[in-house]
C-alpha positions in Angstrom: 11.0 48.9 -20.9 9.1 45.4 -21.3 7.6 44.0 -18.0 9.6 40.9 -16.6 8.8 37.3 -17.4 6.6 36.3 -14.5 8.5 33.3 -12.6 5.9 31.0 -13.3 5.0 30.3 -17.0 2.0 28.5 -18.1 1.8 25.5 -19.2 1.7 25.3 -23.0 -1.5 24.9 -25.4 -3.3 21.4 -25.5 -1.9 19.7 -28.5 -4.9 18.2 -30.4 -2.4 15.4 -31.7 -2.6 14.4 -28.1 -5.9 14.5 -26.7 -7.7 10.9 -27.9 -7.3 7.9 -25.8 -4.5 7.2 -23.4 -3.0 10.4 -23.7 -5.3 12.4 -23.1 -5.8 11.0 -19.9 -2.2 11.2 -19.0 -2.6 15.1 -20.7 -5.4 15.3 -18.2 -4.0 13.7 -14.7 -0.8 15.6 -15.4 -2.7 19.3 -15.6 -4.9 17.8 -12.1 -1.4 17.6 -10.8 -0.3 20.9 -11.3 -3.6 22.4 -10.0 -3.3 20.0 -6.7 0.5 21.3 -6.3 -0.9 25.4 -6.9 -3.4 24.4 -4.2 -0.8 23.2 -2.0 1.4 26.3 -2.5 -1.5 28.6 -1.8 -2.1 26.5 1.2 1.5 27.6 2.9 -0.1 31.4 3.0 -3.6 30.2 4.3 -1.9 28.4 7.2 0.4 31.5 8.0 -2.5 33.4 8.0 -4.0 31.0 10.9 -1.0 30.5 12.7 -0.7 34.3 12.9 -4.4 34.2 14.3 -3.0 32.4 17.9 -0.3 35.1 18.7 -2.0 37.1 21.9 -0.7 40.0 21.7 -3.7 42.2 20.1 -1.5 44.7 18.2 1.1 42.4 17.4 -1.3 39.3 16.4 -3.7 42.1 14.0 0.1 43.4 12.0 1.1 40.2 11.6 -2.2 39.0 9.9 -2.2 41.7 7.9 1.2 41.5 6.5 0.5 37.6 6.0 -2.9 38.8 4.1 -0.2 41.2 2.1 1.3 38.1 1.2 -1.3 35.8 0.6 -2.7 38.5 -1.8 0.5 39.1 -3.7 0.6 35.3 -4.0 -2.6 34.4 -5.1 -2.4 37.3 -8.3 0.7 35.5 -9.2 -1.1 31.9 -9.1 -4.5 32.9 -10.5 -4.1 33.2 -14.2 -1.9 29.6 -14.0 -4.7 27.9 -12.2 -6.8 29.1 -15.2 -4.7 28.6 -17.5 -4.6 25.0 -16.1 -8.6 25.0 -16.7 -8.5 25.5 -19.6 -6.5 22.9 -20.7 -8.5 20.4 -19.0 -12.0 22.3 -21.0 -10.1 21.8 -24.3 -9.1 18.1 -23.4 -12.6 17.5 -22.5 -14.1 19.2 -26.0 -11.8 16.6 -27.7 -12.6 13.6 -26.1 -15.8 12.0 -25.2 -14.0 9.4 -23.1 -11.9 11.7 -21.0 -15.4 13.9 -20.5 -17.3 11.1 -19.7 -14.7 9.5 -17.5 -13.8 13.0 -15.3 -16.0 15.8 -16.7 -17.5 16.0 -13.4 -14.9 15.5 -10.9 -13.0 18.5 -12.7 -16.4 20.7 -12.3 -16.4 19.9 -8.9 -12.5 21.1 -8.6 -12.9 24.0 -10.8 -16.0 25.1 -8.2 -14.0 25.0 -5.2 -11.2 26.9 -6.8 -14.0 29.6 -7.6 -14.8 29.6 -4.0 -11.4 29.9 -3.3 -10.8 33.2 -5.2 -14.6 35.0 -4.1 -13.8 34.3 -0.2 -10.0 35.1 -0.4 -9.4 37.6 2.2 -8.0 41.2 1.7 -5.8 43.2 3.9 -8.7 45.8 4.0 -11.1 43.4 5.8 -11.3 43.7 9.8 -8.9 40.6 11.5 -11.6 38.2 12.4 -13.0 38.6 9.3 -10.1 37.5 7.8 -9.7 34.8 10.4 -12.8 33.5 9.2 -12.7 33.9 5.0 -9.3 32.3 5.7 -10.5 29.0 7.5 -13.3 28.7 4.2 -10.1 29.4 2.0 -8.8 26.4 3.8 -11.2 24.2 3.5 -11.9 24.5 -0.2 -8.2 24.1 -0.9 -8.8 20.5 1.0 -11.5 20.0 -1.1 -9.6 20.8 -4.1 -6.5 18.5 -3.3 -8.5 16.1 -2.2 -10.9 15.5 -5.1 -7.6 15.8 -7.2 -6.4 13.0 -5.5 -9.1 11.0 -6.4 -8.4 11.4 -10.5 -4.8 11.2 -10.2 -3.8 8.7 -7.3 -5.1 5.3 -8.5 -2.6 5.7 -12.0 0.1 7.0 -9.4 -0.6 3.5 -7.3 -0.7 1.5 -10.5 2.4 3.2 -11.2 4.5 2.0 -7.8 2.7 -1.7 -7.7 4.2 -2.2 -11.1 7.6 -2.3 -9.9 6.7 -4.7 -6.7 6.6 -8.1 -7.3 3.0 -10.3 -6.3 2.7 -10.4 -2.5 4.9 -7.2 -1.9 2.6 -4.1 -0.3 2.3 -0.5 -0.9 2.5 1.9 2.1 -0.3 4.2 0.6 0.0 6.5 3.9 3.7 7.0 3.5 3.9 7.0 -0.2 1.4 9.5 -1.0 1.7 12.3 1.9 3.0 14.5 0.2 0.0 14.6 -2.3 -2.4 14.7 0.4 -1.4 15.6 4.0 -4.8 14.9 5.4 -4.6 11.2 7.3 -8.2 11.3 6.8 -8.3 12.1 2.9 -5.8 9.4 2.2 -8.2 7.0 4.0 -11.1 8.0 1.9 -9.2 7.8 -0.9 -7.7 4.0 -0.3 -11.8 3.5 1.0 -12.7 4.9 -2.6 -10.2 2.7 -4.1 -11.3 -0.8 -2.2 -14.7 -0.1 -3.8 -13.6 0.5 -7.2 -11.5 -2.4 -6.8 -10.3 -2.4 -11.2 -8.7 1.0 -10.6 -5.7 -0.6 -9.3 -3.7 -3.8 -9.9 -4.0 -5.0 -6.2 -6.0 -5.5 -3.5 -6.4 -3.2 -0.4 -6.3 -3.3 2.8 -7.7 0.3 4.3 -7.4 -0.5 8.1 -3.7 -1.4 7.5 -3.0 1.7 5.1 -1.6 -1.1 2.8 -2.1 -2.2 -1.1 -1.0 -5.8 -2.2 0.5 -5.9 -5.6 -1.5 -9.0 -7.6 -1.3 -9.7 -11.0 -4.5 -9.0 -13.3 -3.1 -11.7 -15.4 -5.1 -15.4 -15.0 -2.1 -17.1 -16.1 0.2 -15.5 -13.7 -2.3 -16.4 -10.4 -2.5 -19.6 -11.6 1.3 -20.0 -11.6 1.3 -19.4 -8.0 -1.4 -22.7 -7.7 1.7 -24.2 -9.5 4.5 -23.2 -7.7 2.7 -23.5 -4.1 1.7 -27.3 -4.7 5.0 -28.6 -6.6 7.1 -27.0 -3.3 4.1 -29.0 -1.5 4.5 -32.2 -3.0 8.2 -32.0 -2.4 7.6 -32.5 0.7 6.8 -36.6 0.1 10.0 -36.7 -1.9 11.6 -35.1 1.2 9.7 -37.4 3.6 11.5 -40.7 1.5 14.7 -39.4 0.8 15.2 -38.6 4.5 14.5 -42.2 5.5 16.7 -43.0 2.4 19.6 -40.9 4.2 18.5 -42.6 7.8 19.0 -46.2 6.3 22.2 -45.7 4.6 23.5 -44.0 7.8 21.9 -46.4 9.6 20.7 -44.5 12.7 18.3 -46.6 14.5 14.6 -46.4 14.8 14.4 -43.6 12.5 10.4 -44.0 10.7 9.9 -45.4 7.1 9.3 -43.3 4.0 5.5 -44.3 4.2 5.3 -43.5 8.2 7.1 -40.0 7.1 4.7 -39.4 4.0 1.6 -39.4 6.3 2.6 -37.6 9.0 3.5 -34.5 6.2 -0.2 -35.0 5.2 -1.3 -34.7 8.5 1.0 -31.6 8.8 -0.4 -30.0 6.0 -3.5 -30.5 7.1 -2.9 -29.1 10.6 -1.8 -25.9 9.1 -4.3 -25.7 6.5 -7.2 -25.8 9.2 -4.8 -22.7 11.5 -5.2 -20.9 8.4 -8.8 -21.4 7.9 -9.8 -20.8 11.5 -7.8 -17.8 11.9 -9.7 -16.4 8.2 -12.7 -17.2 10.0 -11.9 -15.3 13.1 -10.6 -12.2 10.9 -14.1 -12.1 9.5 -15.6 -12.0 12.6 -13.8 -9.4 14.1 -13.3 -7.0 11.0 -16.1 -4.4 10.6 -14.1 -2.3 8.3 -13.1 -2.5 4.3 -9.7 -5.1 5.3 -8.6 -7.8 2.9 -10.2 -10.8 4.8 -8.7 -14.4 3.3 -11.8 -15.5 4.1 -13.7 -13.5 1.5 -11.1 -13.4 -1.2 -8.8 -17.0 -0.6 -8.2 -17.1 -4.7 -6.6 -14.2 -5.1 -5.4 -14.4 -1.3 -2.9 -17.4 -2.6 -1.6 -15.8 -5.5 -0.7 -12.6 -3.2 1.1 -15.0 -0.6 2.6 -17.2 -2.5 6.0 -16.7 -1.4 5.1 -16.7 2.3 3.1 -20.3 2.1 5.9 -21.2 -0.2 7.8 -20.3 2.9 5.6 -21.9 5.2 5.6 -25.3 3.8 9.5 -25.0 3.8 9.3 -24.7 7.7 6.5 -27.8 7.5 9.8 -29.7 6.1 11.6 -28.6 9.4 8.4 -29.7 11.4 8.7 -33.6 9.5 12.5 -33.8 10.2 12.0 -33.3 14.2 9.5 -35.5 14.0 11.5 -37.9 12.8 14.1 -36.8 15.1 12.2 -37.2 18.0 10.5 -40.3 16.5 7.0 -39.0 17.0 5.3 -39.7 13.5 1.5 -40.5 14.2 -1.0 -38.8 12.1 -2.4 -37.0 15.8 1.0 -35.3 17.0 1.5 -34.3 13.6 -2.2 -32.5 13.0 -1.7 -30.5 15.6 2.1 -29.7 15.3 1.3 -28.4 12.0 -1.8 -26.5 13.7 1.1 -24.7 16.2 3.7 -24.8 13.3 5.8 -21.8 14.4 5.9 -22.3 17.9 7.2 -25.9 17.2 10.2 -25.4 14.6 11.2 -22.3 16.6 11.2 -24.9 20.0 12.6 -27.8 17.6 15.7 -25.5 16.4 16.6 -24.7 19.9 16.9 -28.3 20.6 18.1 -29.4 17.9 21.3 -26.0 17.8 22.0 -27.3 21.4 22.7 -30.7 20.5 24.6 -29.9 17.3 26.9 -27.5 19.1 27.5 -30.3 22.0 27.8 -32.8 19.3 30.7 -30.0 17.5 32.3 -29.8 21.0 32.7 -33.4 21.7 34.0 -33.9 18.0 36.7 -30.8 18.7 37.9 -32.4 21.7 38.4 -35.8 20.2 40.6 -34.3 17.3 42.5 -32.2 19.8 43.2 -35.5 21.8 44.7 -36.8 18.9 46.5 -34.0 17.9 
């Protein structure tokens, strides 16, 4: 009778149509893949074998490591000749292209040696307990190794991958995207440090202390767009800043300021909130010792990522002008430093401003309800 298919097939033979160029290097991070996803599997049995290792009973803890070893052992026959088998794809993808060699040949060496030491210090059910304690801990640690370096080949295309379907400004959450590729909080902050200092690997910019990657654009003409966008919504403020006092004329609400009075306290807003921004860049520098995305350091590319949010934040400079104009304070001074403290004045300004529009609705309700 023929011997049962084994659950696990390998993959199929490299096909030399497909090993120049672009798809060889997808060939290539897809068989990394499947050797980080063996590693993690074989993984599962290490850590049994470890957690088995902290049970106190001395009889019971030494069966119950040996029947995880049993395990681990059955396991490992069943995953060696795919791991291979995996090898020797990546070998063959190598042989064929100069570029893929040149690009990984050594990172897959480095893999292929910690899988070696992974199969001469796997322990055996016929090795004493702390023995086994101790070729399982090694075991360990070279699977790290393994999944770790294999993050390293295959990660970055994976990030390019997600930021392609954010738009500019929106962030990856490298942490909580890519745990399950790499459980190690550690790992995944060498990898995003790896990644900050190979900054072309990725179409963003990252930020390792947060655990974030901005999506940006490697497009000039798409950053300069956002130069565009961000001073056309800027320069509507002077239209906004006439047309109000337009509005106030044709209502004729007294004392409201002229177009021109409005038009220079908007400058002065701007530039209140121009300097916040450059003080609090400053200050970020200062602080920062570690690999962050500092404004300061990179403000070109810094614009293009925010774009949205200054976009917003010369919206709520319109707010500021209007309750200046409410209020009737339009010199250049008050309006520097309102725009300095933007925030904390529109939020203060809406208050005042909800209040008297709801008394304002109440009186109005109780005049109709007279005449009804």
């Amino acid at each position: 009778m023929a011997a049962p298919a084994p659950l696990i097939q390998p993959p199929p033979p490299v096909s030399l149509d497909h090993s120049k160029g672009p798809a060889a290097r997808s060939l290539a991070r897809g068989l990394v893949r499947d050797i980080r996803a063996e590693a993690q599997n074989i993984q599962q049995a290490i850590n049994d074998i470890q957690q088995k290792g902290t049970l106190t009973d001395t009889a019971v803890r030494e069966a119950a490591i040996k029947a995880s070893v049993a395990d681990a052992e059955a396991l490992l026959a069943g995953n060696r000749d795919r791991v291979n088998t995996l090898f020797d794809g990546l070998h063959t993808l190598m042989q064929t292209s100069a570029e893929l060699y040149d690009n990984v040949g050594d990172s897959i060496t480095n893999i292929e040696n910690s899988w070696e030491r992974v199969c001469h210090r796997w322990p055996t059910h016929d090795q004493g307990v702390e023995e086994i304690l101790v070729r399982s801990q090694q075991v360990g640690r070279n699977l790290e190794e393994i999944i770790f370096l294999s993050g390293l080949v295959t990660i970055p295309k994976r990030v390019n991958d997600h930021l392609a379907q954010l738009r500019p400004g929106q962030s990856l959450d490298f942490h909580k995207t890519f745990a399950d590729e790499m459980a190690k909080p550690e790992d995944r902050v060498k990898v995003l440090e790896f990644i900050h200092t190979h900054p072309v690997l990725v179409e963003g910019v990252t930020d390792v202390q947060a655990g974030l990657i901005y999506s940006a654009s490697r497009r000039p003409g798409r950053r300069r767009l956002s130069y565009l966008l961000i001073t056309v919504v800027a320069l509507a403020g002077v239209g906004l800043a006439y047309g109000a006092a337009w509005v106030a004329r044709e209502m004729q609400i007294d004392q409201w300021p002229t177009g021109g009075a409005l038009a220079k306290a908007y400058a002065a807003l701007l530039l209140g909130s121009i300097t916040h921004i450059l003080i609090n860049g400053v200050k970020q520098a200062r602080a920062q010792s570690g690999q962050s995305f500092l404004a300061i350091d990179d403000w070109l590319i810094w614009v293009h990522i925010k774009e949205l949010a200054i976009m917003a934040s010369i919206v709520s400079l319109w707010i500021a002008l209007l309750g200046l104009g409410y209020l009737r304070k339009v010199d250049v001074g008050t309006a520097f430093f309102v725009g300095y403290s933007i925030d904390s004045f529109v939020d203060l300004f809406l208050e005042r401003f909800t209040s008297a529009a709801s008394a304002k609705t109440q009186a109005i309700t109780a005049e109709i309800k007279k005449l009804a």
